[in-house]
C-alpha positions as CSV (number, residue, x, y, z in Angstrom):
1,X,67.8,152.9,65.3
2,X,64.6,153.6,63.1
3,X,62.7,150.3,64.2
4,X,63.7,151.3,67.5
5,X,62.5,155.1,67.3
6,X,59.2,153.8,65.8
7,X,58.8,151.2,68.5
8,X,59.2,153.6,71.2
9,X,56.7,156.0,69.4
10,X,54.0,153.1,69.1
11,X,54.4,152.9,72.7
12,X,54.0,156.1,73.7
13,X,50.8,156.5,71.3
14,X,49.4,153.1,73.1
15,X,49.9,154.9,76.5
16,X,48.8,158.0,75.6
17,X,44.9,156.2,74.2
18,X,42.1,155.6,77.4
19,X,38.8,153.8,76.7
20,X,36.0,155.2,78.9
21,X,32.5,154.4,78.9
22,X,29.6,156.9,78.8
23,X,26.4,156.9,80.5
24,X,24.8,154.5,77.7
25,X,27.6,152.1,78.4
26,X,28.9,153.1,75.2
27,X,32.5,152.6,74.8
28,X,34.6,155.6,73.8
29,X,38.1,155.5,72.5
30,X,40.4,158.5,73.2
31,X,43.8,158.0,71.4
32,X,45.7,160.9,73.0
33,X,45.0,163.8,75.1
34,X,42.4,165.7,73.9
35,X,43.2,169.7,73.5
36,X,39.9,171.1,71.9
37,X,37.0,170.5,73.7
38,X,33.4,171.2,73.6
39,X,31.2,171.1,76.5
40,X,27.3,171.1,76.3
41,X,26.2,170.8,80.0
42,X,27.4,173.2,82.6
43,X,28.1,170.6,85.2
44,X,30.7,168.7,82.8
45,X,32.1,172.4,81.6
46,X,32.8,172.9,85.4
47,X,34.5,169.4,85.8
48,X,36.9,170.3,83.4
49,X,37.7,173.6,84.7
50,X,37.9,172.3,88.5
51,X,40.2,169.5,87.0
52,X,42.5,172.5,85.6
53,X,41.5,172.2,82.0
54,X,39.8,174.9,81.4
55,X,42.5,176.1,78.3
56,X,41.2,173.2,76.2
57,X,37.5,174.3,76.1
58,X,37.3,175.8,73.0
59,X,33.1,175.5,72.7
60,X,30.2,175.9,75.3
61,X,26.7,176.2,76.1
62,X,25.1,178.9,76.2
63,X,24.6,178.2,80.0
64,X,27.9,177.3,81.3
65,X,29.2,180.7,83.3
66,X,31.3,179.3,85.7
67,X,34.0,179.9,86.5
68,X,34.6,183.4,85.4
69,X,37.2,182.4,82.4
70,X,34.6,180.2,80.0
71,X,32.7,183.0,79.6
72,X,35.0,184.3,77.0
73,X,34.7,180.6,75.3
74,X,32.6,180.9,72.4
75,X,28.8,179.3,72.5
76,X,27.3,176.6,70.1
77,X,23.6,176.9,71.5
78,X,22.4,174.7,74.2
79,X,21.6,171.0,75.1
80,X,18.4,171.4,73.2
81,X,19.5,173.1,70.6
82,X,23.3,172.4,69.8
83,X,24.1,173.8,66.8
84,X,26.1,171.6,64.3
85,X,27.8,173.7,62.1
86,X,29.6,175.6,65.1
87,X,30.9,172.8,66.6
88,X,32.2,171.0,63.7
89,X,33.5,173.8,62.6
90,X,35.4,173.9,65.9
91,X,37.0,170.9,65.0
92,X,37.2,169.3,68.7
93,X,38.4,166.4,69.2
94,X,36.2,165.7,72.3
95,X,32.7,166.6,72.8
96,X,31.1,166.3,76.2
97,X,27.4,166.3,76.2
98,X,24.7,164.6,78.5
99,X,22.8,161.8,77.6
100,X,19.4,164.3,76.8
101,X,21.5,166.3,74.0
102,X,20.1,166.7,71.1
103,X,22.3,166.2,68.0
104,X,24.7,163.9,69.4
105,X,24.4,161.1,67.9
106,X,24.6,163.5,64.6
107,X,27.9,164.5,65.7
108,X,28.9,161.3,66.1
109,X,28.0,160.5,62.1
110,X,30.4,163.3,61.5
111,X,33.2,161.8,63.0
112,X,33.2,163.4,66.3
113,X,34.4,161.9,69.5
114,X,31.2,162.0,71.8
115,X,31.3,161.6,75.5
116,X,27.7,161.4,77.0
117,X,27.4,161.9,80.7
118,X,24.7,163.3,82.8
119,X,25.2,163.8,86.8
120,X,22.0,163.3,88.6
121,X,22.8,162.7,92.2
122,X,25.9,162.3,94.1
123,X,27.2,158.9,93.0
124,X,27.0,159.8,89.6
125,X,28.8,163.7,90.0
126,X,31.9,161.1,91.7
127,X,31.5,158.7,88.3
128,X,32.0,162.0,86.1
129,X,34.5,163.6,87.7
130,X,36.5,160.2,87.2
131,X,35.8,159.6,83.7
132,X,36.4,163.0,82.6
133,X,39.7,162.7,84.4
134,X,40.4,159.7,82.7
135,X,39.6,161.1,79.7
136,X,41.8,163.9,79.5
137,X,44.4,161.9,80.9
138,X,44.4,163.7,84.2
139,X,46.3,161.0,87.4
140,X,43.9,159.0,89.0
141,X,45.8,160.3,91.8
142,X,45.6,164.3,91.0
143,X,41.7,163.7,90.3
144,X,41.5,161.7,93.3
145,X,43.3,164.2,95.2
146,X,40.7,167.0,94.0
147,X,37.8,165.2,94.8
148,X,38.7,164.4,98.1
149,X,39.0,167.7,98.5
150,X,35.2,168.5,97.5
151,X,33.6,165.7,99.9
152,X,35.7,167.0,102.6
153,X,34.6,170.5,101.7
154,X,30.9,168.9,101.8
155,X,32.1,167.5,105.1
156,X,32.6,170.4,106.8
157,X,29.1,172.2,105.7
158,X,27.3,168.8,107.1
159,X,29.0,169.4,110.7
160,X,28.0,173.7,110.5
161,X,24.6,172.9,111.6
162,X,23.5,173.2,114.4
163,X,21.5,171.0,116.5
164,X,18.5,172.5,116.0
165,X,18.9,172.6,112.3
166,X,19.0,168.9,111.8
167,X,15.6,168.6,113.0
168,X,13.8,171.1,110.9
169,X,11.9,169.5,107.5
170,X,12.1,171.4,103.9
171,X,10.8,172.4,101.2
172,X,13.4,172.8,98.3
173,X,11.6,174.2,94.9
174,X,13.0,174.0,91.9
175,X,11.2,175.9,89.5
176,X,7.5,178.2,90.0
177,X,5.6,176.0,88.3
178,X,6.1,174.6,91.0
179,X,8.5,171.5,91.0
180,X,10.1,170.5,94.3
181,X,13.4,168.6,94.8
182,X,12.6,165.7,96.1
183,X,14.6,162.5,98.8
184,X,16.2,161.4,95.3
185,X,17.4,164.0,93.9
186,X,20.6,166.0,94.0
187,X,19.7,168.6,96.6
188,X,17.7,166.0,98.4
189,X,20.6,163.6,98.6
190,X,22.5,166.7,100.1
191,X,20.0,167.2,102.9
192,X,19.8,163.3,103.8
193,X,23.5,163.7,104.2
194,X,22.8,166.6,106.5
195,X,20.3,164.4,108.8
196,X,17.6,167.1,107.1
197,X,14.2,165.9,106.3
198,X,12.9,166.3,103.1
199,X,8.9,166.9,102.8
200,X,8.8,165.1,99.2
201,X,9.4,161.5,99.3
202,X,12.0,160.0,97.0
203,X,9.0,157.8,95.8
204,X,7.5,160.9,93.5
205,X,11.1,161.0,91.5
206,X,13.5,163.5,91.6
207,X,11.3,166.2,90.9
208,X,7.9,165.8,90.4
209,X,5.4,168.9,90.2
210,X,3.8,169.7,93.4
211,X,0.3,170.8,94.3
212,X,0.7,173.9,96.3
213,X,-2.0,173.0,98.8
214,X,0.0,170.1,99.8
215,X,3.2,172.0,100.9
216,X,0.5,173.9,103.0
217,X,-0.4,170.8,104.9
218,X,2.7,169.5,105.3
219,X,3.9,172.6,107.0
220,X,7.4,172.9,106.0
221,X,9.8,174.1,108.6
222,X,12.3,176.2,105.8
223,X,11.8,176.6,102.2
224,X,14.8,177.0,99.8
225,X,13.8,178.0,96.7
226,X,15.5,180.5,93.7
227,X,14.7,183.7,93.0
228,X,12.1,183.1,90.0
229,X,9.3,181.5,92.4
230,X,9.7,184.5,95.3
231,X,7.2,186.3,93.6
232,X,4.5,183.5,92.8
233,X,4.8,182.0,96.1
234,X,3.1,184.5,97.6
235,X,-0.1,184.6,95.4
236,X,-0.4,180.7,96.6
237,X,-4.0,180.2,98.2
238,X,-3.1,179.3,101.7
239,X,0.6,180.3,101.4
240,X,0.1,183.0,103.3
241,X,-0.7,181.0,106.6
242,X,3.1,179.1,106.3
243,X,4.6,178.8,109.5
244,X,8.1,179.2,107.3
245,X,6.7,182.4,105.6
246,X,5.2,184.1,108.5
247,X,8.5,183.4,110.6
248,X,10.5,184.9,107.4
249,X,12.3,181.3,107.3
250,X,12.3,181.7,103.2
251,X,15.7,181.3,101.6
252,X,15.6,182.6,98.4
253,X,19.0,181.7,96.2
254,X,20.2,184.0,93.5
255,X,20.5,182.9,90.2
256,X,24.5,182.3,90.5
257,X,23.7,180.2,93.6
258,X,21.1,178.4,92.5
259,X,23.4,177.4,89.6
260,X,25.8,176.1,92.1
261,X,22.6,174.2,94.2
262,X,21.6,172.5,91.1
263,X,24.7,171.6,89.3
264,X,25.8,168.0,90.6
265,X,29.4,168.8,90.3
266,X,32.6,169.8,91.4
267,X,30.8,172.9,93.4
268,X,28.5,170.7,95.6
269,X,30.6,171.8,99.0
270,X,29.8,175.4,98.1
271,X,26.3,174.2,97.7
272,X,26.0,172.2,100.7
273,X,27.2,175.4,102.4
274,X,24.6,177.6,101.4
275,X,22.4,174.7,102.3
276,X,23.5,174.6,106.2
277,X,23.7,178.3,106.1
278,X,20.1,178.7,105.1
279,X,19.2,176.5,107.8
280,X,21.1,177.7,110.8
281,X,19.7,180.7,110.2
282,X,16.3,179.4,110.0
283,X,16.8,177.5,113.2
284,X,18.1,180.6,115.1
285,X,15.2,182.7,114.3
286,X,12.6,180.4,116.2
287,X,12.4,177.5,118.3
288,X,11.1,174.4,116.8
289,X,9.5,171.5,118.1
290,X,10.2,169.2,115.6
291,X,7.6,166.6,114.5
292,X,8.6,164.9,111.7
């Protein structure tokens, strides 16, 4: 009866370990279920919740705010600035960080279990979603089930617009210095899907800094932007003579939205719907003869 009670319990241990792979094609060897958890990168802390884990996050970012239950989780500093002591003294036995952070391959030395992954357009938010599943030994077909239910969700924010949305072009800014999204990034992926044209190119990367005199010329249709560039955008030489600012077609995002814009996660359907909102309005509020 022993060899057979320790026979079953080797089997259940050999079932219960998953190897995934990180973004480094590093292999990493979970030998059960992970309960303790801590998440550097908002996008991975919101997989976890959106798979129903949030109860094993026991560490976070200092930017991860969604949803409203991590924000009782306590914080170990940022991606840049991860600090050691806190999360070893955590004890997890899973760390999820992206492939930027800073200190993880010291965590590593210190016996951690380090997951690096970093979504940066829509292929790789689906790659995520399944190897954090897999990770925390979530059913391929529960995880498949969920995200299924995000693209659908996406789905139905691509077939909002309106006609005369698809044909409008954009301007989607990132940041004030400025930086634009551009074709090949997240947000730009999300308006290719919605038959949107995209003034930057996927050719000048994700998001490459733009000179404000060129978004003049190109004569952007709609501008998306978040809430931190409303005020310099207006001190812009030539901004002023916009089409998209004169005709109020300026959607400004607040900081909780923008989150949700920019996060390539398991809240790109809410995204995309702000998306097509922004631009059925813009669409309504004059008639465009679309050039593109």
């Amino acid at each position: 009866m022993a060899l057979i009670g320790a026979l079953w319990v080797s089997a259940q241990l050999a079932q219960a370990a998953v190897t995934v792979f990180d973004d480094r094609q590093q292999k990493v060897e979970i030998a059960q279920p992970p309960q303790r958890i801590v998440s550097l990168l908002p996008s991975l802390t919101e997989t976890v919740c959106a798979l129903k884990q949030c109860h094993r996050l026991v560490g976070l970012d200092r930017y991860s705010n969604w949803p409203e239950s991590v924000k009782a989780v306590p914080r170990v500093g940022g991606g840049l600035d991860p600090n050691i002591e806190s999360i070893v003294a955590l004890k997890p036995d899973l760390v999820l960080a992206a492939g930027s952070t800073r200190g993880a391959d010291r965590l590593q030395a210190l016996g951690l279990n380090v997951l690096r992954l970093e979504p940066r357009n829509h292929a790789d938010a689906q790659r995520v979603w399944r190897t954090v599943a897999q990770a925390l030994h979530v059913s391929a077909a529960d995880s498949d089930r969920a995200w299924q239910g995000i693209q659908a969700g996406v789905q139905a924010a691509v077939q909002s617009l309106s006609p005369a949305a698809r044909q409008q072009r954009v301007y989607f800014e990132v940041s004030p210095a400025p930086y634009g999204a551009s074709e090949s990034s997240f947000m730009g992926e999300t308006l290719t899907r919605m038959g949107v044209a995209n003034i930057l190119p996927a050719a000048l990367g994700p998001f490459p800094q733009v000179n404000p005199e060129w978004v003049v010329q190109a004569q952007p249709h709609v501008i998306m932007a978040g809430d931190s560039s409303r005020a310099s955008m207006l001190q812009r030489p030539g901004w002023s003579r916009l089409r998209a600012m004169q005709g109020q077609r300026l959607c400004v995002f607040k900081q909780d939205e923008s989150d949700m814009l920019m996060r390539a996660g398991p809240r790109m359907a809410e995204g995309a719907q702000l998306m097509a909102d922004c631009l059925n309005r813009a669409a309504a509020q004059a008639d465009i003869g679309v050039q593109r």
